[in-house]
VMD Tcl script that draws the C-alpha trace (Angstrom):
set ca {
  {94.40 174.76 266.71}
  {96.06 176.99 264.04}
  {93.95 178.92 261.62}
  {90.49 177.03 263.68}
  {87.55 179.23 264.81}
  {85.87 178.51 267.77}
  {82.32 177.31 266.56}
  {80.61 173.88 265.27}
  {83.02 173.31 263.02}
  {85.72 173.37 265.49}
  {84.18 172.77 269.12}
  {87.51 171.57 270.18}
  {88.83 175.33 269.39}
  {85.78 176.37 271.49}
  {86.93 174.17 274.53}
  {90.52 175.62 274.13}
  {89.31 179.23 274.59}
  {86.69 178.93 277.04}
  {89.08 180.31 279.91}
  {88.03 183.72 277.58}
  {86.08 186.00 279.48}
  {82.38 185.54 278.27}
  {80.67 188.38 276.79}
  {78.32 190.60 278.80}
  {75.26 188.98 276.91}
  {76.51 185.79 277.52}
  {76.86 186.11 281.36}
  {73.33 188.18 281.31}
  {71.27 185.29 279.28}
  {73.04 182.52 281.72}
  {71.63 184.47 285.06}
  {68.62 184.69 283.90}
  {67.68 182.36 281.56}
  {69.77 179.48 283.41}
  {68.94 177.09 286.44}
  {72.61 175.99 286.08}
  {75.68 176.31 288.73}
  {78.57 178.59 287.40}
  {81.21 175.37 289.00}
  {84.34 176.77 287.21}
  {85.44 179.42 284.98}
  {84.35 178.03 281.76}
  {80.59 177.04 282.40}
  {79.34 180.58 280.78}
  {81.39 180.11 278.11}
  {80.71 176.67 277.67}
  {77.06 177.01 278.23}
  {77.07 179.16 275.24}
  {78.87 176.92 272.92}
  {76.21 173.70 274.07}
  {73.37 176.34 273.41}
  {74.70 176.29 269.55}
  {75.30 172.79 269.30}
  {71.64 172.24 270.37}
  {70.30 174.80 268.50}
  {71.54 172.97 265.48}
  {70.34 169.64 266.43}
  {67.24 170.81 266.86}
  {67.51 171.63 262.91}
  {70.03 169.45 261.33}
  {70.94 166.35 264.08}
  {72.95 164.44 261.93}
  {75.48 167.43 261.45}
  {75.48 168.64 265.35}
  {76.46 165.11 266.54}
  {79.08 165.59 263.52}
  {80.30 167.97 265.35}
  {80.34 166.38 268.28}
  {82.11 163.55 266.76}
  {84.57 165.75 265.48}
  {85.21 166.76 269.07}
  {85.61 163.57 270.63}
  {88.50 162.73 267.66}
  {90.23 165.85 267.95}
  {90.41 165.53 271.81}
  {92.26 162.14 271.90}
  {94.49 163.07 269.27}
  {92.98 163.42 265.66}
  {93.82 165.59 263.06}
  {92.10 168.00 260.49}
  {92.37 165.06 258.36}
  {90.29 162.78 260.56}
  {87.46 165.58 260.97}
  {83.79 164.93 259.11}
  {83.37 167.75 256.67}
  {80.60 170.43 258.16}
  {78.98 172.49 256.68}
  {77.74 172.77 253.20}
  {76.32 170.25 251.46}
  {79.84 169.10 249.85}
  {83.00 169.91 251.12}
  {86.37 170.89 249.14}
  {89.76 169.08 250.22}
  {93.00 168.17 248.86}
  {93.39 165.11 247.18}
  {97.00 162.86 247.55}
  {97.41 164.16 244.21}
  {97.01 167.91 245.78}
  {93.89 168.16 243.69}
  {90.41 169.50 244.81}
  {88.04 166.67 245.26}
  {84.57 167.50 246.20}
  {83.58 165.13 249.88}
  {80.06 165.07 251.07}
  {78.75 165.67 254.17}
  {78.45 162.27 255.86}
  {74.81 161.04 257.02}
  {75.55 159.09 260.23}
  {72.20 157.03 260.14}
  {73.14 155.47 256.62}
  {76.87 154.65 257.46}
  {77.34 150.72 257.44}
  {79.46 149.19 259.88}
  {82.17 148.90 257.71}
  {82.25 152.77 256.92}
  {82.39 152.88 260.91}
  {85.34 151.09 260.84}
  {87.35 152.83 258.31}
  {86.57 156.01 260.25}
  {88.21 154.41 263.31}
  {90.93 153.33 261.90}
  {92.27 156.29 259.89}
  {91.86 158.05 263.60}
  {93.77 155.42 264.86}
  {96.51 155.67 262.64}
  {96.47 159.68 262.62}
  {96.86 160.12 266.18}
  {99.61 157.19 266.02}
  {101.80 159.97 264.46}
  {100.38 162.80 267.27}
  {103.20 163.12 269.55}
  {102.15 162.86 273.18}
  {102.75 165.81 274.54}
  {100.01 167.16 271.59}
  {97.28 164.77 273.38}
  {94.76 166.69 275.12}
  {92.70 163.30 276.55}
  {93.60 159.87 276.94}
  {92.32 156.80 278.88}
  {95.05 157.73 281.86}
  {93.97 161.07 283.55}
  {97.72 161.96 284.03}
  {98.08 162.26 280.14}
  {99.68 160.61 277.29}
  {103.01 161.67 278.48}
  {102.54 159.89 281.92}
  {100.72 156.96 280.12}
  {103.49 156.55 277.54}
  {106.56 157.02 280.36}
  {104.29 154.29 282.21}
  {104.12 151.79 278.97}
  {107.70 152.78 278.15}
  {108.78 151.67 281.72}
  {110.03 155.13 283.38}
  {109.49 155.24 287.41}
  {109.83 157.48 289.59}
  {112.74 156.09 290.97}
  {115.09 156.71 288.04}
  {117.50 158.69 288.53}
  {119.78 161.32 286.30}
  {119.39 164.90 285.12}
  {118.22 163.52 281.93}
  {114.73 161.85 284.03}
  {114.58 165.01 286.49}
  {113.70 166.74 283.35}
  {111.58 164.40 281.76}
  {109.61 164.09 285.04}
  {109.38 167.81 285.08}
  {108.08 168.06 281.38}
  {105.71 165.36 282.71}
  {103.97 167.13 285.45}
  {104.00 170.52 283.84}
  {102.26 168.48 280.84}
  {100.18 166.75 283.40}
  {98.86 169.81 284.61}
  {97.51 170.79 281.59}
  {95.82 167.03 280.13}
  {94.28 167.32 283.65}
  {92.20 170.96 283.02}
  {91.24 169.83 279.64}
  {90.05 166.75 281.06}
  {87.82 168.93 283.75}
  {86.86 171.67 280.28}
  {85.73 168.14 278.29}
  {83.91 166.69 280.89}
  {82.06 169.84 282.32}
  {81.30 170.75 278.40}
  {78.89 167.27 277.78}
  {77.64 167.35 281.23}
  {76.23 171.30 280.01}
  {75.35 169.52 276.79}
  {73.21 167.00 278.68}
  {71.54 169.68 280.42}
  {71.07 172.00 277.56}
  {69.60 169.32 275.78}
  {66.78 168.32 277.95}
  {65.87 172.31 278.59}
  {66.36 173.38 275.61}
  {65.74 170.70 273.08}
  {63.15 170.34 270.12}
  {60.71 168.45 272.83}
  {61.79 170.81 275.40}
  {59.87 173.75 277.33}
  {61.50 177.29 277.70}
  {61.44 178.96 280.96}
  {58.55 181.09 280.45}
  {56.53 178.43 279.46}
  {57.52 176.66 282.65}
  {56.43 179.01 285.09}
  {53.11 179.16 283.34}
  {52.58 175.33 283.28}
  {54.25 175.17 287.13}
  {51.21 178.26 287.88}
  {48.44 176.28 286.09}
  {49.79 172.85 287.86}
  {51.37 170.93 284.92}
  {55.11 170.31 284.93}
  {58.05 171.95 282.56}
  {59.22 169.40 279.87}
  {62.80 167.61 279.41}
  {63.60 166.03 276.14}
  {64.64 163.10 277.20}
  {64.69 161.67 273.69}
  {67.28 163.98 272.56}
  {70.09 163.50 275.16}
  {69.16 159.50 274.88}
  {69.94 160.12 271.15}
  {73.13 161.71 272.49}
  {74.35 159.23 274.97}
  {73.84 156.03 272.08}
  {75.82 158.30 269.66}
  {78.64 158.15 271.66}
  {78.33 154.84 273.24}
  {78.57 153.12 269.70}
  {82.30 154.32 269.69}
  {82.76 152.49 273.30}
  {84.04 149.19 272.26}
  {86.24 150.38 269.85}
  {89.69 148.62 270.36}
  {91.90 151.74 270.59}
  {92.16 152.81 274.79}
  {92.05 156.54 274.41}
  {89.02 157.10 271.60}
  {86.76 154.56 274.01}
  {87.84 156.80 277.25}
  {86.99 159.58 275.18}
  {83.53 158.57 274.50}
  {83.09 157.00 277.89}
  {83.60 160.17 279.94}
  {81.16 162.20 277.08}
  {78.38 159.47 278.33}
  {79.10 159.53 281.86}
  {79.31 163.72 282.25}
  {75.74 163.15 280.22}
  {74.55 160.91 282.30}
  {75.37 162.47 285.24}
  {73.17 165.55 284.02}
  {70.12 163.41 283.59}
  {70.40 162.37 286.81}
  {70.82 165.55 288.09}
  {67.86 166.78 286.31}
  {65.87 163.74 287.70}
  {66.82 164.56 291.59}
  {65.26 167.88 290.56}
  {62.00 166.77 289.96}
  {62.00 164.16 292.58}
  {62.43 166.92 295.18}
  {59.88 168.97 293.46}
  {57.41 166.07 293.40}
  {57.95 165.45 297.34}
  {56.89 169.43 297.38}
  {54.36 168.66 295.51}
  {53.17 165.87 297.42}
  {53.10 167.67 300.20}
  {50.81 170.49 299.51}
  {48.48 167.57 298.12}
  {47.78 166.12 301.25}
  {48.13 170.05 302.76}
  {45.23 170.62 300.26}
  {43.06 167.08 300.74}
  {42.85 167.84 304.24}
  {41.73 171.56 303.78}
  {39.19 170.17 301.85}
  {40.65 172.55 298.23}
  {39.49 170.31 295.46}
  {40.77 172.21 292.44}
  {44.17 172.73 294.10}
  {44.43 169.34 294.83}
  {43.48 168.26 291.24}
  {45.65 171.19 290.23}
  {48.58 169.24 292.03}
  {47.78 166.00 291.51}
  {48.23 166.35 287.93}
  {51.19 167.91 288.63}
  {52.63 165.18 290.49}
  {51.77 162.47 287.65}
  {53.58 164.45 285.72}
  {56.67 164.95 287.28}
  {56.53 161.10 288.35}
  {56.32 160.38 283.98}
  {59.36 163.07 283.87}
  {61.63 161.73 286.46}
  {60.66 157.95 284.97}
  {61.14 158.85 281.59}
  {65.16 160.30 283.02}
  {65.73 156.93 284.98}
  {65.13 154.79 282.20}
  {67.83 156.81 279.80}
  {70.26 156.27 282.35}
  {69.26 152.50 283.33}
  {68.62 151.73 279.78}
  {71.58 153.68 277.59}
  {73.95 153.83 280.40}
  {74.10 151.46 282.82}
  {72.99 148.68 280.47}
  {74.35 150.37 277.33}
  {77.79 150.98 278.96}
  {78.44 150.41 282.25}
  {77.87 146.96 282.69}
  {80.26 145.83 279.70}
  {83.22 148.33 280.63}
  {83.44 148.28 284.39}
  {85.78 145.22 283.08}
  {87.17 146.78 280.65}
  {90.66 145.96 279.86}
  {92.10 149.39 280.57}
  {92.28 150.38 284.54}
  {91.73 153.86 283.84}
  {88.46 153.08 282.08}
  {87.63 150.43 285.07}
  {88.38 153.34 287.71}
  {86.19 156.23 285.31}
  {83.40 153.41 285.74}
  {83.68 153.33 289.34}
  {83.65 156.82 289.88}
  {80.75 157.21 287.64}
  {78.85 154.67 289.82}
  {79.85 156.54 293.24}
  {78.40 159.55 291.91}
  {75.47 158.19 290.90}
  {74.77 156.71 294.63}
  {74.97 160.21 295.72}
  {72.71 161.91 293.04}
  {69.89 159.14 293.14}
  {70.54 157.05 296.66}
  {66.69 155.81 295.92}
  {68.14 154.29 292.84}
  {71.96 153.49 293.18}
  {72.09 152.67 296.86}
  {71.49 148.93 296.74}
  {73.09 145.99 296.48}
  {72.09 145.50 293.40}
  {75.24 148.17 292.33}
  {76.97 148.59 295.86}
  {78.33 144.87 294.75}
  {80.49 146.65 291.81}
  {82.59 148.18 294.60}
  {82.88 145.04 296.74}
  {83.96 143.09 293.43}
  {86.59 145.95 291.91}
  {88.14 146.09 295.34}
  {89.96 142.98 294.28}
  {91.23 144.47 291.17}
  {94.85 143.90 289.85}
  {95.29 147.79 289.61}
  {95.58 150.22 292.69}
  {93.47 152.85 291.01}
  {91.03 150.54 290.28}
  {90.78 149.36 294.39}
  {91.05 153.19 295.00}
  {88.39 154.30 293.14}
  {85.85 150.98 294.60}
  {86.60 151.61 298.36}
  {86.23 155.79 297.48}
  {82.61 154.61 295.94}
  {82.25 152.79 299.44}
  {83.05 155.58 301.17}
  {81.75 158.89 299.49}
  {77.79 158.03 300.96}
  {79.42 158.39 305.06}
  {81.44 161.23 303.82}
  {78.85 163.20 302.59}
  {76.72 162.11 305.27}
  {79.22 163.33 307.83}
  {79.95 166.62 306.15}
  {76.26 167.53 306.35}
  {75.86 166.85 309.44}
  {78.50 168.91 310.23}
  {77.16 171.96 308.68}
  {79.37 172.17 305.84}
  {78.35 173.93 302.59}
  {78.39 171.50 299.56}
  {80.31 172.74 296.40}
  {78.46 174.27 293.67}
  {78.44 171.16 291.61}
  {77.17 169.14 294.75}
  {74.29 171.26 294.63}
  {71.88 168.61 293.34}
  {73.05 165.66 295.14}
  {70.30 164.02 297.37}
  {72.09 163.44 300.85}
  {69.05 163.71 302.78}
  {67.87 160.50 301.02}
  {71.07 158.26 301.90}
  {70.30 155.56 304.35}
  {73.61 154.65 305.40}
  {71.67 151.30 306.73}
  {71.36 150.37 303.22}
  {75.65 149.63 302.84}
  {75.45 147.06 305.63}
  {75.28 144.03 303.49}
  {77.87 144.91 301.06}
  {80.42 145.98 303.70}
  {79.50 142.99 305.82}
  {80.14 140.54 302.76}
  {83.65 142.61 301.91}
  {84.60 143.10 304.86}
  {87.94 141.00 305.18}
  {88.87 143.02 302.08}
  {88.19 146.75 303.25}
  {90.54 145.67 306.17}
  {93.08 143.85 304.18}
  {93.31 147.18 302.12}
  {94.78 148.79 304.83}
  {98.22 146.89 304.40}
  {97.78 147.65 300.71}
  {101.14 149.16 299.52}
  {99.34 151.17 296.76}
}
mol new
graphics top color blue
foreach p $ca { graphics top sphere $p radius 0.5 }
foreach p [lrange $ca 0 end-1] q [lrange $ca 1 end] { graphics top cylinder $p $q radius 0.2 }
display resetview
């Protein structure tokens, strides 16, 4: 944006320059310092800009997740004008009279529900007068071009020099919503991560090799990023599409982090386990108190992880917008969930959630039935590719294939069966 710095008081000007080569001391703090996949060209850069939201949370919360707020508007088509003031304790604008009014910082945790909603809809009715093409994220992953050709009734079958160009415009506009999309969601899912290491509650990385040498276990805070994930979650029912996709995908790329941080410590408790019994039989008390202490607490860690995503996420979110009137939304949910049986099988791999796919494969929309037969799918893929010796991408690094138990599907596929096959004659 014009005149905007990148920074906390304009992340969304942070996001937009990320493709910036990072700074030497950047690059050298993230090798070192970092137990975090470089999985595009952004990550260093926004690693960095995470690092300072956190850092501020950990001193003033209610103006990082103002920030953060901030964001989420400006990404689905705010203005300036729809922006919480940061910074000082009072802000100066421009009245309609064009006279300096004095606006104070807003306190989140004492805004009343119909403060909430006068926020919402002043966003609502700025980014009415956005035009589409100045959308950076909407609920369909094409864009607001392609959503508003869609809704305006343009197909692909038109024909005319006038609609070759438009489709044109389209895709080169599509191209661009679409690495946003991947910058917006890879930021939050480095903002989950950041703020479990490297929150209030947190322990730094010298401090965890000390407590992993003396047997204890590093600490996540698992408070803050829960604090995080019901932040944005209160603006999921909101009526307008676009700001609850916004929101949704924040949560989910969160999510997904916790879980990924979970998986960690469930492999490092299996380790763990392992030189326990290693130890008991070798007859090494004090390593094997050493360890067993270490074990309880990585079993408390990982718990503590599980229930933020059971509790804010699935429960929080999942379960009330998997039907959500939008099909992009009802597809993002679906993807979410496939992921999820990948990075925690032991968790997600049931019927208890496997039945989401079964039931969105009768879905009205085609990306909807996609996205539930992909979420079918994905635990044979990635079954198959390991077996097959191929090297996982560098944001698959974390997933937990050797814990699928492909037996676990039978039930699901069994019982949908007639509909997997059907979906073969499906035209979409």
């Amino acid at each position: 944006p014009p005149g905007e710095e990148p920074g906390l008081k304009s992340l969304i000007a942070g996001l937009l320059t990320s493709y910036r080569p990072p700074k030497s001391t950047q690059v050298a703090n993230f090798t070192s310092n970092v137990s975090l996949n470089v999985t595009s060209y952004y990550t260093v850069n926004l690693h960095s800009l995470a690092e300072r939201v956190i850092e501020m949370h950990n001193e003033n919360p209610n103006r990082a997740q103002l920030a953060l707020l901030n964001l989420l508007f400006r990404s689905v088509g705010g203005t300036p004008d729809t922006d919480f003031p940061i910074g000082a304790t009072t802000t100066t604008v421009m009245d309609e009279n064009e006279e300096e009014q004095e606006v104070e910082e807003t306190v989140l945790e004492d805004m009343e529900t119909d403060e909430w909603a006068a926020v919402v809809t002043d966003l609502v009715d700025d980014m009415r007068h956005v035009p589409a093409n100045q959308i950076l994220l909407c609920a369909d992953p094409l864009g607001a071009v392609h959503q508003q050709n869609t809704l305006n009734g343009h197909g692909e079958d038109d024909d005319g020099a006038e609609e070759d160009e438009r489709r044109k415009g389209s895709k080169q506009y599509a191209l661009g919503v679409a690495e946003f999309r991947k910058i917006y969601q890879e930021f939050w899912y480095i903002l989950g991560y950041v703020a479990l290491t490297e929150g209030g509650m947190a322990t730094n990385t010298q401090q965890e090799e000390e407590e992993e040498a003396s047997g204890s276990v590093v600490r996540l805070d698992a408070e803050l990023v829960k604090e995080l994930i019901e932040r944005v979650v209160e603006l999921a029912p909101v009526g307008q599409p676009d700001v609850r996709a916004g929101a949704i995908l924040a949560a989910i790329s969160m999510s997904h982090a916790v879980l990924d941080q979970s998986a960690q410590l469930v492999k490092k408790m299996d380790v763990a386990s392992r030189q326990y019994q290693a130890a008991k039989k070798g007859k090494n008390t004090s390593k094997a108190e050493a360890l067993k202490v270490r074990i309880d607490s990585l079993k408390r860690s990982a718990e503590d992880l599980q229930q933020v995503v059971l509790v804010n996420f699935v429960q929080g979110l999942f379960v009330h917008r998997y039907r959500d009137s939008n099909e992009h939304i009802r597809a993002m949910c679906m993807e979410s969930l496939s992921r999820m049986t990948l990075q925690r099988p032991d968790m997600f791999l049931t019927d208890k959630y496997l039945k989401y796919f079964g039931w969105m494969m009768h879905d009205k929309d085609h990306h909807v039935r996609v996205a539930a037969l992909n979420g079918l799918l994905q635990p044979f893929k990635k079954v198959q590719d390991a077996q097959e010796g191929k090297e996982l991408a560098p944001a698959d690094e974390f997933l937990m294939i050797d814990k699928i138990d492909l037996s676990l599907l039978e039930n699901v596929i069994g019982k949908f069966l007639s509909r997997i096959t059907l979906s073969i004659k499906d035209p979409e």
